[in-house]
DRENPA-3360 file (N, C-alpha, C; in nm, 2 decimals, always signed):
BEGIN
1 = XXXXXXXX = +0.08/-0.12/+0.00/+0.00/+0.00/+0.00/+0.09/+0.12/+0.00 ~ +0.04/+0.24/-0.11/+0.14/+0.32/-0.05/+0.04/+0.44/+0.02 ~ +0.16/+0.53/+0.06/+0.11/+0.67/+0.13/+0.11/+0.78/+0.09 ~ +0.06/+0.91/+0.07/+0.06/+1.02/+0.02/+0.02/+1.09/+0.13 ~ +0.09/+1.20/+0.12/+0.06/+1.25/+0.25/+0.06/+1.43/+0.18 ~ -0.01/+1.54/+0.19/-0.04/+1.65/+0.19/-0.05/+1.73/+0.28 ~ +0.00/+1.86/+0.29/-0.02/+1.93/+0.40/-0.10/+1.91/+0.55 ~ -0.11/+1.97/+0.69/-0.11/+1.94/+0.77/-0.10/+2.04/+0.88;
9 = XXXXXXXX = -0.18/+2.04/+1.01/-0.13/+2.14/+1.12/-0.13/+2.06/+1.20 ~ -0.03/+2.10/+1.31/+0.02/+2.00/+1.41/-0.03/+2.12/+1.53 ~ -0.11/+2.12/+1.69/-0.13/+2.16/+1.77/-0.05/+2.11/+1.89 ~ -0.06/+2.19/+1.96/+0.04/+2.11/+2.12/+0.19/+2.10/+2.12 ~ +0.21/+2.19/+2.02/+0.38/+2.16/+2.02/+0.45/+2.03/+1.92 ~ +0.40/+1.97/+1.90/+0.41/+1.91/+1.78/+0.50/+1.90/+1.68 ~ +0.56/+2.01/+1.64/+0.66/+2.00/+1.56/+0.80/+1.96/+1.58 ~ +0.79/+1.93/+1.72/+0.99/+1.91/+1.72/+0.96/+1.72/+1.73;
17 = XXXXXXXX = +0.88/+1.69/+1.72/+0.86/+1.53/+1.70/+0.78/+1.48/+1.54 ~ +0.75/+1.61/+1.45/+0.67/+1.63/+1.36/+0.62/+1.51/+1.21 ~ +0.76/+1.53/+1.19/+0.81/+1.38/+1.08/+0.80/+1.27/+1.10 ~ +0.82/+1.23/+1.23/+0.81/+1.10/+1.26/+0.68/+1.05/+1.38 ~ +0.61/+1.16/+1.40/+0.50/+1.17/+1.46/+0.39/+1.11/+1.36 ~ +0.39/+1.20/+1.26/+0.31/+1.24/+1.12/+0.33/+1.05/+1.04 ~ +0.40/+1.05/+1.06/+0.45/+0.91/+1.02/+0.40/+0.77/+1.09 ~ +0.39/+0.79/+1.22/+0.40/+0.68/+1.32/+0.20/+0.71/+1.32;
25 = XXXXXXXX = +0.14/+0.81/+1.29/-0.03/+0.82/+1.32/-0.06/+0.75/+1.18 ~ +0.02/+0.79/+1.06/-0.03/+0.74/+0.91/-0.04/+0.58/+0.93 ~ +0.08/+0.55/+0.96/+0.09/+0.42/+0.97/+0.02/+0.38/+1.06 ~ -0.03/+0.39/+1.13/-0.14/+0.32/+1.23/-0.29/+0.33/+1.18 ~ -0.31/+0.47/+1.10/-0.42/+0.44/+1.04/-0.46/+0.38/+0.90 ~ -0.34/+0.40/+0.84/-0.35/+0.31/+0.72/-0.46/+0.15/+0.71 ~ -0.35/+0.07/+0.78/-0.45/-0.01/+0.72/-0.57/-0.03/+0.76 ~ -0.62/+0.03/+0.90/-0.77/+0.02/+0.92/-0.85/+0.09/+0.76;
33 = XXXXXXXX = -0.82/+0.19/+0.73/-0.84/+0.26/+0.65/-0.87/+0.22/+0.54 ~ -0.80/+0.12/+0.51/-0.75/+0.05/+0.38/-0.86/-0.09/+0.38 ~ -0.87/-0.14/+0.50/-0.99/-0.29/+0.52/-1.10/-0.20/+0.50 ~ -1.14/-0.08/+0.55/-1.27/-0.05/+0.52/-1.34/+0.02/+0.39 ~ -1.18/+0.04/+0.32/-1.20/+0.05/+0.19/-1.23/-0.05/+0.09 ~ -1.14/-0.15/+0.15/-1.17/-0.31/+0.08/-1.05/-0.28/+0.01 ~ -0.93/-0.25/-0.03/-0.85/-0.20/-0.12/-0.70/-0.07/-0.08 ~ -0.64/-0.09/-0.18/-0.52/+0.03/-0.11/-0.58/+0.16/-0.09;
41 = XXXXXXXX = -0.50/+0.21/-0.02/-0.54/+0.35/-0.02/-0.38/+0.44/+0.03 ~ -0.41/+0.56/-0.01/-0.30/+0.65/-0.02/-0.42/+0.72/+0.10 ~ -0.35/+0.84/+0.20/-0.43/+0.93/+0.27/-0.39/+1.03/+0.25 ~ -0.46/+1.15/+0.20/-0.44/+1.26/+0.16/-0.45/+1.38/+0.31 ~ -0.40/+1.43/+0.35/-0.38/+1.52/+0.53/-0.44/+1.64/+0.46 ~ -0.53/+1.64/+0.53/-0.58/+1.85/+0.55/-0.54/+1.87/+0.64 ~ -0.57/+1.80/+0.82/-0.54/+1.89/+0.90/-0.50/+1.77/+0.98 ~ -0.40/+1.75/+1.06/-0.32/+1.68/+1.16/-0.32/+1.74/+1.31;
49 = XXXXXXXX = -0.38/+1.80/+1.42/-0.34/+1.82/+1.51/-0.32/+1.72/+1.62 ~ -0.21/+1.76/+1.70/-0.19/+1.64/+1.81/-0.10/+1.73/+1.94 ~ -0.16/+1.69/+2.05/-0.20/+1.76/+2.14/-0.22/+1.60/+2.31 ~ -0.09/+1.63/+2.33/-0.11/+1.51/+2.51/-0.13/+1.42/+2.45 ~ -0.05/+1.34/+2.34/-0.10/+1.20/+2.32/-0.24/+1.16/+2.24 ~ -0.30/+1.26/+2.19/-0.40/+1.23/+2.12/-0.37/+1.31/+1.96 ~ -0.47/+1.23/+1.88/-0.43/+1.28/+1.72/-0.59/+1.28/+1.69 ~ -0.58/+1.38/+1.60/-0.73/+1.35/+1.54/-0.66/+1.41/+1.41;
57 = XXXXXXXX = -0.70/+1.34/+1.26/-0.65/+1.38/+1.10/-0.76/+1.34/+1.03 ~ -0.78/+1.51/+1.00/-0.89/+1.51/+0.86/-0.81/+1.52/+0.73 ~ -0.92/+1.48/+0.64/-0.87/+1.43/+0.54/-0.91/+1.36/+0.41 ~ -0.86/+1.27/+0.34/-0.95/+1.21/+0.21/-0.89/+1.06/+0.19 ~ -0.92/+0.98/+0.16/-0.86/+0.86/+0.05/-0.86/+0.86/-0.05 ~ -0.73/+0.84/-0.11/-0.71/+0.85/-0.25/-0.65/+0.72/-0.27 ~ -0.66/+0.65/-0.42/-0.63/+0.54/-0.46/-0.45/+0.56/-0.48 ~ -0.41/+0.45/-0.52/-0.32/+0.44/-0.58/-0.24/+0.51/-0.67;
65 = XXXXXXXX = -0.09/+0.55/-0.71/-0.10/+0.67/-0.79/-0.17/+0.58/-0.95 ~ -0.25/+0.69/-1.04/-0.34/+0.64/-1.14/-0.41/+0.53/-1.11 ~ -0.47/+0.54/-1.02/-0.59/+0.46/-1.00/-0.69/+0.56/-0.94 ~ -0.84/+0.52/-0.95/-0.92/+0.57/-0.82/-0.98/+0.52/-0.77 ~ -0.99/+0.55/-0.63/-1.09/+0.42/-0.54/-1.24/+0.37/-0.57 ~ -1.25/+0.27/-0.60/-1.39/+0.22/-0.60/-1.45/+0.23/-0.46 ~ -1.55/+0.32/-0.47/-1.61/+0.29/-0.37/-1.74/+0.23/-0.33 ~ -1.75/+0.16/-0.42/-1.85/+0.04/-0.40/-1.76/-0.08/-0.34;
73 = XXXXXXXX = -1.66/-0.14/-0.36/-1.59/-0.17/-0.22/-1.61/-0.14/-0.08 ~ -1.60/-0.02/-0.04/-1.59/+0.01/+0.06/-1.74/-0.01/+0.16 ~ -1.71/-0.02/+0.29/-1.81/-0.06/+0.39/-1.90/+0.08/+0.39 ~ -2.03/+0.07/+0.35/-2.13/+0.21/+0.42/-2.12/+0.31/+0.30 ~ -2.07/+0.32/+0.22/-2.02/+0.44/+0.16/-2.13/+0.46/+0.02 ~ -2.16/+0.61/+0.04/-2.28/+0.62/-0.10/-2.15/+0.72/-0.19 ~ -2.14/+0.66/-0.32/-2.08/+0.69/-0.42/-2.09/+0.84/-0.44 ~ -2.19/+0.90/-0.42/-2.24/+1.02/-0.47/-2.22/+1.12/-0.35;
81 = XXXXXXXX = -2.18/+1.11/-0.25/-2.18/+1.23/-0.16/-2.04/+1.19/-0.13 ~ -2.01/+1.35/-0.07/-1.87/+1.37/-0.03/-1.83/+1.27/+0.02 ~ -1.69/+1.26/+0.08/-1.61/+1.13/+0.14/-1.51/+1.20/+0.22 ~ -1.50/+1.24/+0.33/-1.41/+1.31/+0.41/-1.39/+1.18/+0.50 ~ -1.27/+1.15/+0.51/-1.15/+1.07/+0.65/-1.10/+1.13/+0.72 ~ -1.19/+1.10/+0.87/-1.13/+1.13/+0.98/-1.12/+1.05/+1.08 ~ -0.99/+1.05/+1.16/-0.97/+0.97/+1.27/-0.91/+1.03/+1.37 ~ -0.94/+0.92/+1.47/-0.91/+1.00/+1.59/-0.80/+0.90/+1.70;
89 = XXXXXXXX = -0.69/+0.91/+1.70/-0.63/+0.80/+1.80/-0.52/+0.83/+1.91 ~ -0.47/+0.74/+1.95/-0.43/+0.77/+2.10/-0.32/+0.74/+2.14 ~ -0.22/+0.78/+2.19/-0.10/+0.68/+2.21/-0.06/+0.63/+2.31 ~ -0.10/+0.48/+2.33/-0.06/+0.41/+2.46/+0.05/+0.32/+2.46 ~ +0.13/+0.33/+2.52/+0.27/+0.26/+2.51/+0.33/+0.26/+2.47 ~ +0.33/+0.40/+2.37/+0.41/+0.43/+2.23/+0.37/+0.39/+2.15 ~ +0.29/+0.39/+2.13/+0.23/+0.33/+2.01/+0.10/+0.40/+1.99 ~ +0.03/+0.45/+1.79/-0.11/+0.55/+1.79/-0.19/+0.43/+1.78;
97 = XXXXXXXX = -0.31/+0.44/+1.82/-0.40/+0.32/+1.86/-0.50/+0.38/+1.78 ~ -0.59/+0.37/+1.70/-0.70/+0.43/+1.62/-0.78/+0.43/+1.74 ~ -0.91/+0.52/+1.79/-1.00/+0.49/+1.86/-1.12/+0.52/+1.75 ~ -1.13/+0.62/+1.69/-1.24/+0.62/+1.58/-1.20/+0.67/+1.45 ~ -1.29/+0.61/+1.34/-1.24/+0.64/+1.22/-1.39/+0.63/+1.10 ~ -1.35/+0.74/+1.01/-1.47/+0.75/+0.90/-1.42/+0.75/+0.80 ~ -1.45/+0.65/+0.68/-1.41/+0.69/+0.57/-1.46/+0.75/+0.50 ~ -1.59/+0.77/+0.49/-1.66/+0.86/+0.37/-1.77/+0.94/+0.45;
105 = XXXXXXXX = -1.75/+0.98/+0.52/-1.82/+1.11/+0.56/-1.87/+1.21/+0.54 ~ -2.03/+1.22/+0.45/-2.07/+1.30/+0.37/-2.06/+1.43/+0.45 ~ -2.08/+1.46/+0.61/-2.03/+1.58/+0.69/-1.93/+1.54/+0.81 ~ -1.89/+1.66/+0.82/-1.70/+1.64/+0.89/-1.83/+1.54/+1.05 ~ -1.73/+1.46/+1.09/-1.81/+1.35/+1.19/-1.77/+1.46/+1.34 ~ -1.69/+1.58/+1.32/-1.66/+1.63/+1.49/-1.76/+1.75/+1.49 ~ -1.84/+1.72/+1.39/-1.99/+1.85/+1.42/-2.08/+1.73/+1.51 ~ -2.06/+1.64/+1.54/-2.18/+1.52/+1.62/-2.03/+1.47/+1.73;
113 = XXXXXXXX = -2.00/+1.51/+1.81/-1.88/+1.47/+1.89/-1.96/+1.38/+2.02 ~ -2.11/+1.44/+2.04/-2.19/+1.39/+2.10/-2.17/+1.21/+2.10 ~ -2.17/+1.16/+1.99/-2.21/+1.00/+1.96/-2.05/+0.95/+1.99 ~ -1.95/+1.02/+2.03/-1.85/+0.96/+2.08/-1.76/+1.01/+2.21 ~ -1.68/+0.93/+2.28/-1.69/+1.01/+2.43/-1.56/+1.08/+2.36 ~ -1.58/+1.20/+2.33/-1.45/+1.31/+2.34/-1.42/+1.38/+2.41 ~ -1.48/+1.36/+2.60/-1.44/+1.44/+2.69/-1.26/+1.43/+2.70 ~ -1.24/+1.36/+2.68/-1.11/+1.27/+2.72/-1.01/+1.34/+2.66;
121 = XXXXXXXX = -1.03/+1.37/+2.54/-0.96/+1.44/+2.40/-0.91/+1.58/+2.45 ~ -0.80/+1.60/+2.42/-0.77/+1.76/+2.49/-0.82/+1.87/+2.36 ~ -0.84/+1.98/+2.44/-0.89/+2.06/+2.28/-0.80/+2.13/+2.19 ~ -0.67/+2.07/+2.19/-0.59/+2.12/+2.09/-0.59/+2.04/+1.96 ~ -0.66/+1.89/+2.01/-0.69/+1.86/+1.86/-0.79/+1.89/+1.76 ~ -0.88/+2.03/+1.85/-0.96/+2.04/+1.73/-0.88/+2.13/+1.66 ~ -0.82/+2.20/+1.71/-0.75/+2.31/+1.63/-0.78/+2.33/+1.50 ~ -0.84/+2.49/+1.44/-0.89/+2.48/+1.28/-1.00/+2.39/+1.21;
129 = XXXXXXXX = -1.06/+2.31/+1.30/-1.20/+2.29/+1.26/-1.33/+2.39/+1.32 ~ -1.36/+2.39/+1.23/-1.50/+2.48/+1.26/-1.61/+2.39/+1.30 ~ -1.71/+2.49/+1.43/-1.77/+2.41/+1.48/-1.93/+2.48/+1.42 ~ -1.94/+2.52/+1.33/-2.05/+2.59/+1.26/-2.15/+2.62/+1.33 ~ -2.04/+2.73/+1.42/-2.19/+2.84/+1.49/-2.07/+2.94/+1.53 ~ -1.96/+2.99/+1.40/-1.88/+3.09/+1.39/-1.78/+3.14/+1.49 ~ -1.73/+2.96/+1.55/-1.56/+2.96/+1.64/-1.57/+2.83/+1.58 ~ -1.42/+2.82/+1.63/-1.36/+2.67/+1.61/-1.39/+2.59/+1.74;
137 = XXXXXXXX = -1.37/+2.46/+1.71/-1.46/+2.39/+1.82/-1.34/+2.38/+1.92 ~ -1.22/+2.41/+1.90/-1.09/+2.42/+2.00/-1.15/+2.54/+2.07 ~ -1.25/+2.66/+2.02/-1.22/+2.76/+2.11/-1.36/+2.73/+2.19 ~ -1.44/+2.64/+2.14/-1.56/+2.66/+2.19/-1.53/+2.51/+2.33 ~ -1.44/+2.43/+2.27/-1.37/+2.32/+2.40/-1.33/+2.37/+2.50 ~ -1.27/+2.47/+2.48/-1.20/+2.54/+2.58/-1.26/+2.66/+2.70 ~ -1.41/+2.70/+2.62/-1.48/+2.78/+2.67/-1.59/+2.71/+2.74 ~ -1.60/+2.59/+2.68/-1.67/+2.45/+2.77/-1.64/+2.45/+2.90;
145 = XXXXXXXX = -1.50/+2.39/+2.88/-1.44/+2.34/+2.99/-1.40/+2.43/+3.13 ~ -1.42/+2.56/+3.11/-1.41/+2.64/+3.18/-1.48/+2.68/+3.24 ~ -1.61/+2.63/+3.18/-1.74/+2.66/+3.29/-1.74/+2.55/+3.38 ~ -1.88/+2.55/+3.48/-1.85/+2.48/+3.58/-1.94/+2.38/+3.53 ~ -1.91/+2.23/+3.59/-2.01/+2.12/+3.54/-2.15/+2.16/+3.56 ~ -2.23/+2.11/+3.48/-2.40/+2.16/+3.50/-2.42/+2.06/+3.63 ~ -2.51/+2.11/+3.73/-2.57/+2.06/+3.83/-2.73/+2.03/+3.78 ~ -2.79/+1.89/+3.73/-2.95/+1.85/+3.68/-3.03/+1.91/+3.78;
153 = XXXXX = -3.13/+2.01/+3.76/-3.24/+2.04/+3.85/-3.27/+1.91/+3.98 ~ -3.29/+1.99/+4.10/-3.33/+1.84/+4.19/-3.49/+1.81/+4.13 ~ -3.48/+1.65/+4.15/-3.57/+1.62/+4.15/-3.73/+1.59/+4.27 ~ -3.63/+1.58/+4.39/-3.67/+1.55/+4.49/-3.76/+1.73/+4.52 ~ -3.91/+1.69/+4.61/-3.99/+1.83/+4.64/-3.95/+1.87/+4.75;
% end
């Protein structure tokens, strides 16, 4: 299988481990990537941020050089709407561990962060995603977390 790799932003400091960071996340997600494509795949990087041990990289699959991916192989995927790759993974024992991953994602999957537990996630991996209500969801993580946990109305009279 090969790799292609395109630009990228790295959060959390990132860059003095950059190349071989960027390298060690590809390769971890590669071949999940590639079984759920049914086929090779090359990953094309929009955005890379990584931040305490966590990665999250948006992005695309692209075939082989001159080839293009069939995506009627692939698991879930409707041919006709957009296809954005994103994953999200973690590094335990040295090593990036995928925790979630989308391959054809007709909308970016961290506008619904709800359906996955991303408390955990620090918010420098959203860095430069927009959370479509005119901040980035790093600033609106950060303005989260700074408030105080909600207390549920008592129930008790």
């Amino acid at each position: 299988m090969a790799l292609w790799v395109v630009g990228g932003l790295f959060a959390g400091g990132a860059w003095g481990n950059g190349l071989a960071e960027r390298a060690a996340i590809l390769n971890a997600a590669r071949p999940m990537a590639a079984e759920k494509a049914g086929q090779a795949v090359r990953i094309r990087v929009d955005t890379l941020n990584i931040d305490s041990g966590w990665a999250m990289l948006v992005g695309e699959l692209v075939g082989p050089p001159g080839k293009r991916i069939d995506w009627a192989k692939a698991d879930d995927c409707n041919a006709e709407l957009d296809k954005m790759f994103w994953v999200v993974l973690h590094k335990s024992q040295g090593a990036w561990q995928v925790k979630h991953m989308e391959i054809c994602a007709s909308e970016p999957p961290y506008w619904y962060l709800e359906q996955y537990d991303s408390s955990a996630w620090p918010c420098g991996v959203f860095a430069g995603l927009e959370a479509g209500v005119g901040e980035t969801l790093e600033a609106l993580c950060r303005r989260e977390r700074k408030a105080p946990a909600r207390v549920p109305p008592s129930t008790a009279p």
